[in-house]
PDB file of N, CA, C and O in Angstrom, chain B, residues numbered from 101:
ATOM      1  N   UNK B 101       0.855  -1.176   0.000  1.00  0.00           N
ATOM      2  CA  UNK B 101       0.000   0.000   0.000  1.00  0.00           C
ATOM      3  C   UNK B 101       0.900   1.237   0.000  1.00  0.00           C
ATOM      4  O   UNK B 101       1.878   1.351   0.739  1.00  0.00           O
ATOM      5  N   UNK B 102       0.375   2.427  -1.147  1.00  0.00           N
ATOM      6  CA  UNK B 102       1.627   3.487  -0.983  1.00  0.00           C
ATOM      7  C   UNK B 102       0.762   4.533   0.383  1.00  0.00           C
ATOM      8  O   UNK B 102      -0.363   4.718   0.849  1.00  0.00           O
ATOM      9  N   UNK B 103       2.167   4.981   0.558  1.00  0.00           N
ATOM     10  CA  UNK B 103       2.274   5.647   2.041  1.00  0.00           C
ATOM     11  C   UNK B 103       1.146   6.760   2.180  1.00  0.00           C
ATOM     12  O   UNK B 103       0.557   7.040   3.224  1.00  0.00           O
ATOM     13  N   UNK B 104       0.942   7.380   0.851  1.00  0.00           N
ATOM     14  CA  UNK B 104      -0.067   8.354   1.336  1.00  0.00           C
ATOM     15  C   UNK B 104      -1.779   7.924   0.899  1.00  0.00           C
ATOM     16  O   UNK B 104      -2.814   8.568   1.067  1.00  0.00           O
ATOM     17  N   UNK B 105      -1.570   6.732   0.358  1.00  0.00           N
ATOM     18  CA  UNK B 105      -2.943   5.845   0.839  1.00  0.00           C
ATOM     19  C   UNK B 105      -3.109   5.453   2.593  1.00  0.00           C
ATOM     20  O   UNK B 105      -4.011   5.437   3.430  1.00  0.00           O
ATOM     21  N   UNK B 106      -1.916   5.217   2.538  1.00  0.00           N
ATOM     22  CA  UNK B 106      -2.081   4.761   4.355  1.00  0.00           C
ATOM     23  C   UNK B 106      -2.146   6.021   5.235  1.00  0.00           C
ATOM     24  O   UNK B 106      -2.646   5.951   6.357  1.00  0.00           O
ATOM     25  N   UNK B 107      -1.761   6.913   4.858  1.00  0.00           N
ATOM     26  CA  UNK B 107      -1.856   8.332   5.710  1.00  0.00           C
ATOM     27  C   UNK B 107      -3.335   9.106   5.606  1.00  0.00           C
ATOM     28  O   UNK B 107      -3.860   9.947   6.336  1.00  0.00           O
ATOM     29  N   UNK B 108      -3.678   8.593   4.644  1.00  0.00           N
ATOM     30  CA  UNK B 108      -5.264   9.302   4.145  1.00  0.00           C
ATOM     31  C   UNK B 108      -5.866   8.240   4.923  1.00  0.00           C
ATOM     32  O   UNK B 108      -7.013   8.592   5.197  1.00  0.00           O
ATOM     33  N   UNK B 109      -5.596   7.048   5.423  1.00  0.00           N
ATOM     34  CA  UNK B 109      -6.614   5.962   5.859  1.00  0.00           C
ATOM     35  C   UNK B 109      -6.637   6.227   7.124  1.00  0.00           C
ATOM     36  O   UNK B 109      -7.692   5.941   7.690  1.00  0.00           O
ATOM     37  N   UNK B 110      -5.858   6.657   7.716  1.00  0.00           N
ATOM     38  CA  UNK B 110      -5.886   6.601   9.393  1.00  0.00           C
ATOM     39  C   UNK B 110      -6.211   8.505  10.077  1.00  0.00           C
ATOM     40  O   UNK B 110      -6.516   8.949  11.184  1.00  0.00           O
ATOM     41  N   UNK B 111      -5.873   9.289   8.413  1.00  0.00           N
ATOM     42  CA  UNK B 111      -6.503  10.446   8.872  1.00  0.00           C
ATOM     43  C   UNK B 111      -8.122  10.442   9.244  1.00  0.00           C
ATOM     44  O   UNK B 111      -8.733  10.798  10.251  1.00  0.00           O
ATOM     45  N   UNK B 112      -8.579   9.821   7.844  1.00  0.00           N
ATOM     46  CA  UNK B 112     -10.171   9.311   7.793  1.00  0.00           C
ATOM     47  C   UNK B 112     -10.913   8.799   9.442  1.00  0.00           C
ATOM     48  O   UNK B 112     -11.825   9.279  10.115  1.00  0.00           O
ATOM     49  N   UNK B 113      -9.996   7.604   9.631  1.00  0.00           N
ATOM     50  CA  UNK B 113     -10.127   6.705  10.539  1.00  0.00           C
ATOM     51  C   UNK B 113      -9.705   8.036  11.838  1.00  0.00           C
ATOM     52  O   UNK B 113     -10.550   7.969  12.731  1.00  0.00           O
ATOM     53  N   UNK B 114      -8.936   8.854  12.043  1.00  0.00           N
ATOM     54  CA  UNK B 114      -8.719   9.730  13.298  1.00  0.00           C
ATOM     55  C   UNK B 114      -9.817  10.727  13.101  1.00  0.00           C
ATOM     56  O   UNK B 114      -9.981  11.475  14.065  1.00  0.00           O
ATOM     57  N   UNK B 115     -10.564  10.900  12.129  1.00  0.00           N
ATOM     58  CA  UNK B 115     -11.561  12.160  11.885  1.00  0.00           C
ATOM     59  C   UNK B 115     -12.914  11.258  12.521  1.00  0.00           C
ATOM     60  O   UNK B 115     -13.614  11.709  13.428  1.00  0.00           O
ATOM     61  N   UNK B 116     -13.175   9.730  11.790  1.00  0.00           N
ATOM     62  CA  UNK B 116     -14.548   9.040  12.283  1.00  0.00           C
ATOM     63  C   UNK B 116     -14.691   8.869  13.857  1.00  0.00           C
ATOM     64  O   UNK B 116     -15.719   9.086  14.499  1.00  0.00           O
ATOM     65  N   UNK B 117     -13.329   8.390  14.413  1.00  0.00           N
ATOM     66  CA  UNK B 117     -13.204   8.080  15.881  1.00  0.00           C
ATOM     67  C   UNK B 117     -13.842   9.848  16.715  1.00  0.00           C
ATOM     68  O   UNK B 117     -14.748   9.979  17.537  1.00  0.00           O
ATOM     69  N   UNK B 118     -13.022  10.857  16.144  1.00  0.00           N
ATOM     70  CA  UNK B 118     -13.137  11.956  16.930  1.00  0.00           C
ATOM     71  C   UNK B 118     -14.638  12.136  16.777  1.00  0.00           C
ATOM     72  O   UNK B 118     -15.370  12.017  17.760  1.00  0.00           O
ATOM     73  N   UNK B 119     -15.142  12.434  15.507  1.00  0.00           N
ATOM     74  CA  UNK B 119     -16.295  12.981  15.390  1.00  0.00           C
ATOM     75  C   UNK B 119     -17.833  12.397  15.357  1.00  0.00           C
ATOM     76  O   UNK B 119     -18.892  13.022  15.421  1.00  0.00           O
ATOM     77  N   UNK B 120     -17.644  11.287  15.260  1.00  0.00           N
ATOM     78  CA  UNK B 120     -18.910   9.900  14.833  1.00  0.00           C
ATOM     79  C   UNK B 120     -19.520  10.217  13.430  1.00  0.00           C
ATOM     80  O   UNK B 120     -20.704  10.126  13.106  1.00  0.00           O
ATOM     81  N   UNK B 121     -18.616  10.551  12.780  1.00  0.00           N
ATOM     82  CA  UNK B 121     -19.223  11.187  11.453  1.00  0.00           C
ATOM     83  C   UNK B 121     -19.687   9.969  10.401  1.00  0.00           C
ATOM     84  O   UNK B 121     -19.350   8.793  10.263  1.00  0.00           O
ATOM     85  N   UNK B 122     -20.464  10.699   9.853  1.00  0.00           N
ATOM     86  CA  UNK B 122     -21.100   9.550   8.708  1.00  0.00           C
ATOM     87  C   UNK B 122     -19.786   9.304   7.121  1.00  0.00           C
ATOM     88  O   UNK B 122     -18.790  10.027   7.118  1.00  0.00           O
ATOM     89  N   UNK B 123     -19.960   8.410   6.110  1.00  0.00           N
ATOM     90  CA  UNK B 123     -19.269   8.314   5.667  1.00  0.00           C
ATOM     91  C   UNK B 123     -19.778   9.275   4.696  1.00  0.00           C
ATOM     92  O   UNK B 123     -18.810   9.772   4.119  1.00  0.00           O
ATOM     93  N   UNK B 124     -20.562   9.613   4.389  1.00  0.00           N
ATOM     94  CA  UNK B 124     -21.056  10.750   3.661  1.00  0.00           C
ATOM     95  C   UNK B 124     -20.436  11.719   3.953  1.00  0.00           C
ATOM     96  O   UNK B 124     -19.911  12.300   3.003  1.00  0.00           O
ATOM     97  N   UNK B 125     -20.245  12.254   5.218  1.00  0.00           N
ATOM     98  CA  UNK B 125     -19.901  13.532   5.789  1.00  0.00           C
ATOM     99  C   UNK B 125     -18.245  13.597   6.185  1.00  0.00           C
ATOM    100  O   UNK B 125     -17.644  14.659   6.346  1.00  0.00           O
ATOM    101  N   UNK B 126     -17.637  12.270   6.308  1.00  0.00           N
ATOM    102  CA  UNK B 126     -16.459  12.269   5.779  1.00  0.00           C
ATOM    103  C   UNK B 126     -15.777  12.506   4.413  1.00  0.00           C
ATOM    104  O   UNK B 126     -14.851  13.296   4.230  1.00  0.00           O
ATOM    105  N   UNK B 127     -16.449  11.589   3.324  1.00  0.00           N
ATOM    106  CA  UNK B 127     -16.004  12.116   2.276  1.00  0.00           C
ATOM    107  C   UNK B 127     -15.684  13.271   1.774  1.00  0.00           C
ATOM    108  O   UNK B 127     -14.640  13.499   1.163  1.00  0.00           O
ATOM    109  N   UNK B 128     -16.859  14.321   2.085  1.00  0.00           N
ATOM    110  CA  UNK B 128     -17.042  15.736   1.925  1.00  0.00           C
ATOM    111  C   UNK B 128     -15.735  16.343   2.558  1.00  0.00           C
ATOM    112  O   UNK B 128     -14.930  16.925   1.831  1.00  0.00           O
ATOM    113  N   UNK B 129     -15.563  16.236   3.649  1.00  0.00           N
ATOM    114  CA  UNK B 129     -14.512  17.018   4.233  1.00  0.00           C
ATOM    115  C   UNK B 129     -13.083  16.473   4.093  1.00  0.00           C
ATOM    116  O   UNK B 129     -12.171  17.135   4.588  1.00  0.00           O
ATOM    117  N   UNK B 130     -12.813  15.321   3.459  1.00  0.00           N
ATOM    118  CA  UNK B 130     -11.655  14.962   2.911  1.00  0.00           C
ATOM    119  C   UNK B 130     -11.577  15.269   1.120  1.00  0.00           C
ATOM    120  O   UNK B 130     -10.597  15.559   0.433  1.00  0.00           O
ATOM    121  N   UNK B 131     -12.844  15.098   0.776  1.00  0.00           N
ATOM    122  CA  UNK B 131     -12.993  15.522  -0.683  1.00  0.00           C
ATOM    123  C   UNK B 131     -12.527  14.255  -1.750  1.00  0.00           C
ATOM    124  O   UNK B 131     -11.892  14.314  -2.803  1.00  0.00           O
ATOM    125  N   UNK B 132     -13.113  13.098  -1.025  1.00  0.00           N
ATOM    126  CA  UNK B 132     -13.102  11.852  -1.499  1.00  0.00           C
ATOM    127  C   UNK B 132     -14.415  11.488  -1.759  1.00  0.00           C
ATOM    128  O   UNK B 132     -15.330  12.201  -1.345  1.00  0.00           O
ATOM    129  N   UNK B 133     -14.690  10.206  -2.556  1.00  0.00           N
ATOM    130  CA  UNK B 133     -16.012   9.913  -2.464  1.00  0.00           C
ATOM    131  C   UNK B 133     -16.550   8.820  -1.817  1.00  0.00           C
ATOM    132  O   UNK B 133     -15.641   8.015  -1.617  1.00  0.00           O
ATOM    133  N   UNK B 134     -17.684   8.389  -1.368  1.00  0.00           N
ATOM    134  CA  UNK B 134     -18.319   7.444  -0.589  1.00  0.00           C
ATOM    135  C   UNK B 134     -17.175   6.245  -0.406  1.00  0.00           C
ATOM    136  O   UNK B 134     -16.521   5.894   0.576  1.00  0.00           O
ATOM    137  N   UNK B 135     -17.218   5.796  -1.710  1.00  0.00           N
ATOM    138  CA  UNK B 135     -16.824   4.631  -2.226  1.00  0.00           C
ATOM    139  C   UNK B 135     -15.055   5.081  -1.684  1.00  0.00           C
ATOM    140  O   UNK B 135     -14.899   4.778  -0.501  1.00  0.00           O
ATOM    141  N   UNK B 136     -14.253   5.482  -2.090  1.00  0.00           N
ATOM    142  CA  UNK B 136     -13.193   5.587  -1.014  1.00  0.00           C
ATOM    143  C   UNK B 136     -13.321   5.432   0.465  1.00  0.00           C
ATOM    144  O   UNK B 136     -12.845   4.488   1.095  1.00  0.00           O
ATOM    145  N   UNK B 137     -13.985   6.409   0.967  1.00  0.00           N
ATOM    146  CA  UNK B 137     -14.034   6.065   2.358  1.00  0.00           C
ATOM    147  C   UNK B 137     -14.272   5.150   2.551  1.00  0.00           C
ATOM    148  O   UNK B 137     -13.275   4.598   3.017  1.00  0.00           O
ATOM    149  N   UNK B 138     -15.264   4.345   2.479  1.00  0.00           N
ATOM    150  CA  UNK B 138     -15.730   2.928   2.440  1.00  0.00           C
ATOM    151  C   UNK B 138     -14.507   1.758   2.318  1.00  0.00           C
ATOM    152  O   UNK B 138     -14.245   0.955   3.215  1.00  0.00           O
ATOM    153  N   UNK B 139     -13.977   1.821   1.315  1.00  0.00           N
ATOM    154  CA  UNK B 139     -13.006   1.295   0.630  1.00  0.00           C
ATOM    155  C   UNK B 139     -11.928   1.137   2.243  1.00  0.00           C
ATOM    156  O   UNK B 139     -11.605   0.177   2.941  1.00  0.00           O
ATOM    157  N   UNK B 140     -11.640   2.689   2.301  1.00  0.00           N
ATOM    158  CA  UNK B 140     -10.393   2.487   3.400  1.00  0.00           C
ATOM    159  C   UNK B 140     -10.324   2.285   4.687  1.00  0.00           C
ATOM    160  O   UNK B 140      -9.285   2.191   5.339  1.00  0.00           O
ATOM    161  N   UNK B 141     -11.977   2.176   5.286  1.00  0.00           N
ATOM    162  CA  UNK B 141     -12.253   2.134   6.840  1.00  0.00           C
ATOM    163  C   UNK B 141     -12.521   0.442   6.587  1.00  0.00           C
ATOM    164  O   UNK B 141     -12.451  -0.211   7.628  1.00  0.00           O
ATOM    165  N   UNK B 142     -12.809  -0.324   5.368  1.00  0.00           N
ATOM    166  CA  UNK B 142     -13.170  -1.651   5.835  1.00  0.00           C
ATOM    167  C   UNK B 142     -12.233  -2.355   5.365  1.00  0.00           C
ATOM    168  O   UNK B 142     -11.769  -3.247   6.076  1.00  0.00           O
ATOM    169  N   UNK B 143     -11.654  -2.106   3.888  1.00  0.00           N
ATOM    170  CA  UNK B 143     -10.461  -3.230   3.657  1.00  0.00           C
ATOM    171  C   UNK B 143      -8.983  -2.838   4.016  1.00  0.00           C
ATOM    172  O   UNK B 143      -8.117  -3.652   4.338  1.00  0.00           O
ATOM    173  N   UNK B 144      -8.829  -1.596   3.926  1.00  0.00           N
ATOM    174  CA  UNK B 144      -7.759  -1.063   4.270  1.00  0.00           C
ATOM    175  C   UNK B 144      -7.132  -0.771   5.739  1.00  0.00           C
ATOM    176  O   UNK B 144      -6.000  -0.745   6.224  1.00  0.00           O
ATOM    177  N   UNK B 145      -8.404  -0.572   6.174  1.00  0.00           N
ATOM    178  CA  UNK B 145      -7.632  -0.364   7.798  1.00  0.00           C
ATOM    179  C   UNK B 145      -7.716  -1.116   8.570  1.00  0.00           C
ATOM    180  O   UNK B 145      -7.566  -0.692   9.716  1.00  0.00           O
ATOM    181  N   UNK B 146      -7.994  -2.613   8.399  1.00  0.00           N
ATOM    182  CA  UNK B 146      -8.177  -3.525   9.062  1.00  0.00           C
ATOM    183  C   UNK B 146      -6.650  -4.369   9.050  1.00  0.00           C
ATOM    184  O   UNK B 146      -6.283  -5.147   9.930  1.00  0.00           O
ATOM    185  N   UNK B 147      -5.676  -3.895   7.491  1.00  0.00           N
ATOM    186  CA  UNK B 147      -4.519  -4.403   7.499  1.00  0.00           C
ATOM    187  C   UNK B 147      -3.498  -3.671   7.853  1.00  0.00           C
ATOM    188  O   UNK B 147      -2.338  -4.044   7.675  1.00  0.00           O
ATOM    189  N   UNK B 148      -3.966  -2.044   8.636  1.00  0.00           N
ATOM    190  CA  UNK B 148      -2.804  -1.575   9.121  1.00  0.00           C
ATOM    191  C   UNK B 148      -3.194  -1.443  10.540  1.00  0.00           C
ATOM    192  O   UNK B 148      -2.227  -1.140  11.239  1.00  0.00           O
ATOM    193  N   UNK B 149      -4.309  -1.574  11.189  1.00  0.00           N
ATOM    194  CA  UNK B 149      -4.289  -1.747  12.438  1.00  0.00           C
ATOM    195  C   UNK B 149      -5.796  -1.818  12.874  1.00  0.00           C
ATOM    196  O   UNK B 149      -6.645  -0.947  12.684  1.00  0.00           O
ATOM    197  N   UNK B 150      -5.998  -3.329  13.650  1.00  0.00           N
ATOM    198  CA  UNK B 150      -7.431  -3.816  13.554  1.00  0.00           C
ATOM    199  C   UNK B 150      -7.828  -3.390  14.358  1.00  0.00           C
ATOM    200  O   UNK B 150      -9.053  -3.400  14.236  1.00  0.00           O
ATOM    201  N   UNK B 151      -7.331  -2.667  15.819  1.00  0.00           N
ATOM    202  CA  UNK B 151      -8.068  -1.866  16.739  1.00  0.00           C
ATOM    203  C   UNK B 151      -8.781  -0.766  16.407  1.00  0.00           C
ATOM    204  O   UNK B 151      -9.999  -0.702  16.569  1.00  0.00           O
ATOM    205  N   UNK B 152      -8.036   0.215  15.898  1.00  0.00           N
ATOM    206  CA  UNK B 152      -8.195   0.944  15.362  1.00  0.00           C
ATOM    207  C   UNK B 152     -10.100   0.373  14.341  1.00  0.00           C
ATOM    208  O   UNK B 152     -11.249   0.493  14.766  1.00  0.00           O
ATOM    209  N   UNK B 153      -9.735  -0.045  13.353  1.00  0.00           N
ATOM    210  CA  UNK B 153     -10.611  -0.716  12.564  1.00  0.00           C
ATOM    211  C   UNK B 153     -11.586  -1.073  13.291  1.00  0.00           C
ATOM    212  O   UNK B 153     -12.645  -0.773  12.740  1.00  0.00           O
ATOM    213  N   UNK B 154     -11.805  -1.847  14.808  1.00  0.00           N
ATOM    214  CA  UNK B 154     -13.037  -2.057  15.238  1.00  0.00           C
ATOM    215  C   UNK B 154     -13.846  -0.989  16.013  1.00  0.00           C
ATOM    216  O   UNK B 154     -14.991  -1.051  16.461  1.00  0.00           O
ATOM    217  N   UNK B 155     -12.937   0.004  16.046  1.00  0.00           N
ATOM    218  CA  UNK B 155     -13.537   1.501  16.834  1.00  0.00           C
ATOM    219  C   UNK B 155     -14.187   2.140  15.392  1.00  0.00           C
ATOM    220  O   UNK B 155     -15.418   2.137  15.421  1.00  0.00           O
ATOM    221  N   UNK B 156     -13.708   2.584  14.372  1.00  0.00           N
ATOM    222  CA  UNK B 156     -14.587   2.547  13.367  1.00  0.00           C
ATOM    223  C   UNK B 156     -15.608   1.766  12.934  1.00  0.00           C
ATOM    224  O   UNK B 156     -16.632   2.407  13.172  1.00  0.00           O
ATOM    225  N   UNK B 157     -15.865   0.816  12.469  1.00  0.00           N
ATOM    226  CA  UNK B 157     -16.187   0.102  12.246  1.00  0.00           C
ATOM    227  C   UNK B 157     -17.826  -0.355  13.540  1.00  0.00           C
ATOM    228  O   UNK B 157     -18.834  -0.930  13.131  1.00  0.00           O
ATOM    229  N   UNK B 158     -17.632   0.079  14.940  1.00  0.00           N
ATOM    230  CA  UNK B 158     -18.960   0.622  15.824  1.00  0.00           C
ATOM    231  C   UNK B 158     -19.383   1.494  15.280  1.00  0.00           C
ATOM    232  O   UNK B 158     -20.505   1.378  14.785  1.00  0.00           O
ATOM    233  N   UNK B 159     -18.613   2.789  15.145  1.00  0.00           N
ATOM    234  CA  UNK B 159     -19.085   3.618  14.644  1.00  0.00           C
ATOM    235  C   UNK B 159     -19.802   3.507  13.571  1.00  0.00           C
ATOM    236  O   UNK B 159     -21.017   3.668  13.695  1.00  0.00           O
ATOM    237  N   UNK B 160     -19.386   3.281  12.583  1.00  0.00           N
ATOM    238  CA  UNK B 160     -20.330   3.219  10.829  1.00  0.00           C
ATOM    239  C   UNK B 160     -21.326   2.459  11.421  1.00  0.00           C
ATOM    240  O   UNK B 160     -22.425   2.871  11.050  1.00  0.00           O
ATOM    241  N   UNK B 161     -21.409   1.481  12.220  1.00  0.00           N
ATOM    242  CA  UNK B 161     -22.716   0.399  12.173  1.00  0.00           C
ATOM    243  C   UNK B 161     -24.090   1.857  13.280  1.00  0.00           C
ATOM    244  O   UNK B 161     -25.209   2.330  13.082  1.00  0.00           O
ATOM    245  N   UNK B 162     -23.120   1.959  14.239  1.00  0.00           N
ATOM    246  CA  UNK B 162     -24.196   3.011  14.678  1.00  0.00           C
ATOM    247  C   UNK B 162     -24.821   3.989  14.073  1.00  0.00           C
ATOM    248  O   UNK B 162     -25.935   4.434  14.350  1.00  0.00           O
ATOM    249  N   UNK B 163     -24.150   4.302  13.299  1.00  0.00           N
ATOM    250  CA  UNK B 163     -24.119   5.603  12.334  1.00  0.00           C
ATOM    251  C   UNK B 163     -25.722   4.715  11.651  1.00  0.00           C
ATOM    252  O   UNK B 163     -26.908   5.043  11.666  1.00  0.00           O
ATOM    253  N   UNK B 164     -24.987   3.511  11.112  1.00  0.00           N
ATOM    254  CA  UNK B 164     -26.172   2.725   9.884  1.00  0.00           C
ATOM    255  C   UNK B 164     -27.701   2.864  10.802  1.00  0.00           C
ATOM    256  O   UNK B 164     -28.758   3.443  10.550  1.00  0.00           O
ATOM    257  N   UNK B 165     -27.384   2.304  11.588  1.00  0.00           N
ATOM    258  CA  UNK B 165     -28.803   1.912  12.732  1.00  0.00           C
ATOM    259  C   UNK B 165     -29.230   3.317  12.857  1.00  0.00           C
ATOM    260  O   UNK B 165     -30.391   3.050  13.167  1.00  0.00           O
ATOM    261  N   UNK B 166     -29.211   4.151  12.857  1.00  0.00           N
ATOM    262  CA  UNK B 166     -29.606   5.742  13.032  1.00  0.00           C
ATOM    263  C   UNK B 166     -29.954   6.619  11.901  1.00  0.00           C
ATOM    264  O   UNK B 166     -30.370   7.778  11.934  1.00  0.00           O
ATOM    265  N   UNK B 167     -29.686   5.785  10.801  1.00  0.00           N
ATOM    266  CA  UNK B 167     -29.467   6.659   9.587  1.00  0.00           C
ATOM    267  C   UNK B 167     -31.367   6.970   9.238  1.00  0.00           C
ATOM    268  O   UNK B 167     -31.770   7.932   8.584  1.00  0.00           O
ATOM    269  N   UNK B 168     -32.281   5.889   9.866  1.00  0.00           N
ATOM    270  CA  UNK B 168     -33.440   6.055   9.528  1.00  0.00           C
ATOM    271  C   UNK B 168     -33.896   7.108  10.674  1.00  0.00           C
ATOM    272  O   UNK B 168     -35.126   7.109  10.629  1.00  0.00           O
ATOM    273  N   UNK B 169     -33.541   7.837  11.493  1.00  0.00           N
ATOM    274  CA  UNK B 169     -33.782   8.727  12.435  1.00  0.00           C
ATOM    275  C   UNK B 169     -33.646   9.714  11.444  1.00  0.00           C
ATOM    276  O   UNK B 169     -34.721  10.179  11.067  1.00  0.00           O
ATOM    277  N   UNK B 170     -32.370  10.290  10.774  1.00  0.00           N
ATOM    278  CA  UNK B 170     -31.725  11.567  10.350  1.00  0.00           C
ATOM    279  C   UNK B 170     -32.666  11.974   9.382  1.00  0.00           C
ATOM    280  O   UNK B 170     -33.148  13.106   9.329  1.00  0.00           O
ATOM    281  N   UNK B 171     -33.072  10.507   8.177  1.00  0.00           N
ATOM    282  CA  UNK B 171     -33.746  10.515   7.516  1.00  0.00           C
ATOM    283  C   UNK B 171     -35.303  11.110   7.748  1.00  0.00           C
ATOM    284  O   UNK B 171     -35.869  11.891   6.983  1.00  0.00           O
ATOM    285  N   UNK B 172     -35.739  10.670   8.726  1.00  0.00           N
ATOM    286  CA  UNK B 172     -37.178  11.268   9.222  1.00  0.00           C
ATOM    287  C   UNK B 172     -36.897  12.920   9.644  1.00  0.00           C
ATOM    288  O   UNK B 172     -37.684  13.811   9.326  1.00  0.00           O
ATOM    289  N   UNK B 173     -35.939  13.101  10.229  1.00  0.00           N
ATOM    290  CA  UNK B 173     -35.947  14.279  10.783  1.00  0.00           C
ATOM    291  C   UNK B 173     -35.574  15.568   9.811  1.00  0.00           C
ATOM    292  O   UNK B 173     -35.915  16.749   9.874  1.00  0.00           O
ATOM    293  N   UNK B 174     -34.666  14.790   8.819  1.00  0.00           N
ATOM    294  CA  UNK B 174     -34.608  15.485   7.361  1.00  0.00           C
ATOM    295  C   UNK B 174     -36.111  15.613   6.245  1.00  0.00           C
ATOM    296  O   UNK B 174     -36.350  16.392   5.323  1.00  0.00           O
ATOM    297  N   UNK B 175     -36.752  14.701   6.719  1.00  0.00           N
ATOM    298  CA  UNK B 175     -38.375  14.678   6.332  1.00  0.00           C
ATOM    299  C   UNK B 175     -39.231  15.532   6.645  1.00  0.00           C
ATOM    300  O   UNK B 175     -40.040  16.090   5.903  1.00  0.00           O
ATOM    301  N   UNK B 176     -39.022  15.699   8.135  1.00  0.00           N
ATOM    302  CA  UNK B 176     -39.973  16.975   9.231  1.00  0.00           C
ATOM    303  C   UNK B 176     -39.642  18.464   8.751  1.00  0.00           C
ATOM    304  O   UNK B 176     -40.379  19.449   8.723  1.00  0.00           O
ATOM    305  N   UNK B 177     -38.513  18.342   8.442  1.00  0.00           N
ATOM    306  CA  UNK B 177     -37.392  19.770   8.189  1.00  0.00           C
ATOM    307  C   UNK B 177     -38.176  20.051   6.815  1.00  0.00           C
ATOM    308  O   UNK B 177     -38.620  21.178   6.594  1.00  0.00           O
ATOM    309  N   UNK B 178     -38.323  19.089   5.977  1.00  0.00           N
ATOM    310  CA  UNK B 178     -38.702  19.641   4.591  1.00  0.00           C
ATOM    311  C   UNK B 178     -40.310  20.436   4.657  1.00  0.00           C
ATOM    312  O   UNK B 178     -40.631  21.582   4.345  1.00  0.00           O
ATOM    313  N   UNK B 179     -41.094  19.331   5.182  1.00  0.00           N
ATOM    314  CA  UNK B 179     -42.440  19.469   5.163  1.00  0.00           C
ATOM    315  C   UNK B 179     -42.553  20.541   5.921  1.00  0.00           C
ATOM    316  O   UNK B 179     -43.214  21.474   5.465  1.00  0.00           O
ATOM    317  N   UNK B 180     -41.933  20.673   7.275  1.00  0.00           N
ATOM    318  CA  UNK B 180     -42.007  22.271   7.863  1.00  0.00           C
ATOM    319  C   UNK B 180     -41.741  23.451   7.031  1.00  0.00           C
ATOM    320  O   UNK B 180     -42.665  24.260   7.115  1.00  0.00           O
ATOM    321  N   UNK B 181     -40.787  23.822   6.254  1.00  0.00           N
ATOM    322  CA  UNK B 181     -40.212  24.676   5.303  1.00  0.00           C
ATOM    323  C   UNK B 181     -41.447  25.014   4.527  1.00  0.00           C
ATOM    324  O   UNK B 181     -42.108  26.052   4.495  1.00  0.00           O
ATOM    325  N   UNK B 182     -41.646  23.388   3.651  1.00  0.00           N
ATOM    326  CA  UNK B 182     -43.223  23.578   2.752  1.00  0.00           C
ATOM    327  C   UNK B 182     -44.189  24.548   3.116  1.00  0.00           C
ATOM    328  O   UNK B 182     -44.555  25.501   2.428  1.00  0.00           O
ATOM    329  N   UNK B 183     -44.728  24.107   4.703  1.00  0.00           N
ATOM    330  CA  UNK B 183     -46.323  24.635   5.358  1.00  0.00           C
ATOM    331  C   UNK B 183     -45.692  26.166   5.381  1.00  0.00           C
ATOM    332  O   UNK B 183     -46.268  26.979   4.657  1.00  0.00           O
ATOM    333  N   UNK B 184     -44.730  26.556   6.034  1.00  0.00           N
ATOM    334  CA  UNK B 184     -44.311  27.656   6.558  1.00  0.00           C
ATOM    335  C   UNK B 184     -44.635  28.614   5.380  1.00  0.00           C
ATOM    336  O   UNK B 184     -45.384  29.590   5.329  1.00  0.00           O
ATOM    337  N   UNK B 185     -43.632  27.880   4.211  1.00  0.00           N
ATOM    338  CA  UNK B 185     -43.597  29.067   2.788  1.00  0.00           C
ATOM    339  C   UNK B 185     -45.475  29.154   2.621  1.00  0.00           C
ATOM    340  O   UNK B 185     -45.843  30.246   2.188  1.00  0.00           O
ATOM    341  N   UNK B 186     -46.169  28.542   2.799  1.00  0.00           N
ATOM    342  CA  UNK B 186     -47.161  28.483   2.228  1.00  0.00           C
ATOM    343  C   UNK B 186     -47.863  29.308   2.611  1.00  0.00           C
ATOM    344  O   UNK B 186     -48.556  29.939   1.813  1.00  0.00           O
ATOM    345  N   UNK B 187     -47.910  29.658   4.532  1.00  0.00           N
ATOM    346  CA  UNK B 187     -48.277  30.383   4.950  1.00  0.00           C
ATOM    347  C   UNK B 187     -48.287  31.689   4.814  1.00  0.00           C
ATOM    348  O   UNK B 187     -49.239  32.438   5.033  1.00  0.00           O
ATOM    349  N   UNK B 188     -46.849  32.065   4.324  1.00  0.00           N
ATOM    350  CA  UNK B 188     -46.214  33.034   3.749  1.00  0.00           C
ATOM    351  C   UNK B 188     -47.162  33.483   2.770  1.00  0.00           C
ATOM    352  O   UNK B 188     -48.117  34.192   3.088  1.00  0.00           O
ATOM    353  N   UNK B 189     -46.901  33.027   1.355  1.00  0.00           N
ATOM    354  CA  UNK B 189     -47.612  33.324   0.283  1.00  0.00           C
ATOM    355  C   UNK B 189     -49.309  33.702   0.993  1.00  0.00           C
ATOM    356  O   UNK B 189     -49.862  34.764   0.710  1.00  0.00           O
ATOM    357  N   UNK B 190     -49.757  32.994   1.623  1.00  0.00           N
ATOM    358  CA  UNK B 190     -51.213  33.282   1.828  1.00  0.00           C
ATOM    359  C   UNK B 190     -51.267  34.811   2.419  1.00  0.00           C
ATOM    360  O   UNK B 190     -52.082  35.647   2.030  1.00  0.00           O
ATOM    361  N   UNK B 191     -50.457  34.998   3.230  1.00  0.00           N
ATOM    362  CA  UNK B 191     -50.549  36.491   4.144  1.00  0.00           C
ATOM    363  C   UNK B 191     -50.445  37.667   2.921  1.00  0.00           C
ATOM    364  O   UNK B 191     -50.834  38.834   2.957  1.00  0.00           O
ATOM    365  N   UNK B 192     -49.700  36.842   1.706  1.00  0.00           N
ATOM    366  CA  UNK B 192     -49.439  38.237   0.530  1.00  0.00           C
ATOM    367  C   UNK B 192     -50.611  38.286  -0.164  1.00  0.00           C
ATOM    368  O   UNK B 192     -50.771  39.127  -1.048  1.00  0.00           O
TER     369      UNK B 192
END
């Protein structure tokens, strides 16, 4: 593995541990895509250090189990916005 694949893997992996971030929201702030991150928290960092790897690796699964929460609450957020504008327009 070249060195600054392995340096990008354990930055990733020091950003998920600190923050509980999603892999979505990692990518973004490394400026990689899904599929990388993915790539380097499950096959990759398990061969440079598996501790490491199972502290991630809680994480993403918690992250998974929750993801239908964010989703609803990203649902409420929309439909609120909707009624609100609507209200709006009616007062004009």
């Amino acid at each position: 593995m070249q060195d600054y694949i392995q340096k990008r893997v354990m930055e990733i992996s020091s950003y998920i541990i600190e923050s509980s971030a999603t892999v979505r929201q990692t990518a973004r702030v490394f400026g990689v895509s899904k599929s990388t991150v993915h790539k380097d928290v499950t096959e990759r960092l398990p061969l440079i250090n598996e501790l490491i790897a199972a502290r991630v690796r809680d994480i993403l699964d918690n992250n998974k189990a929750e993801r239908h929460l964010r989703g609803g609450e990203a649902t409420k957020r929309k439909y609120l916005n909707q009624t609100r504008g609507e209200r709006l327009e009616d007062r004009s």
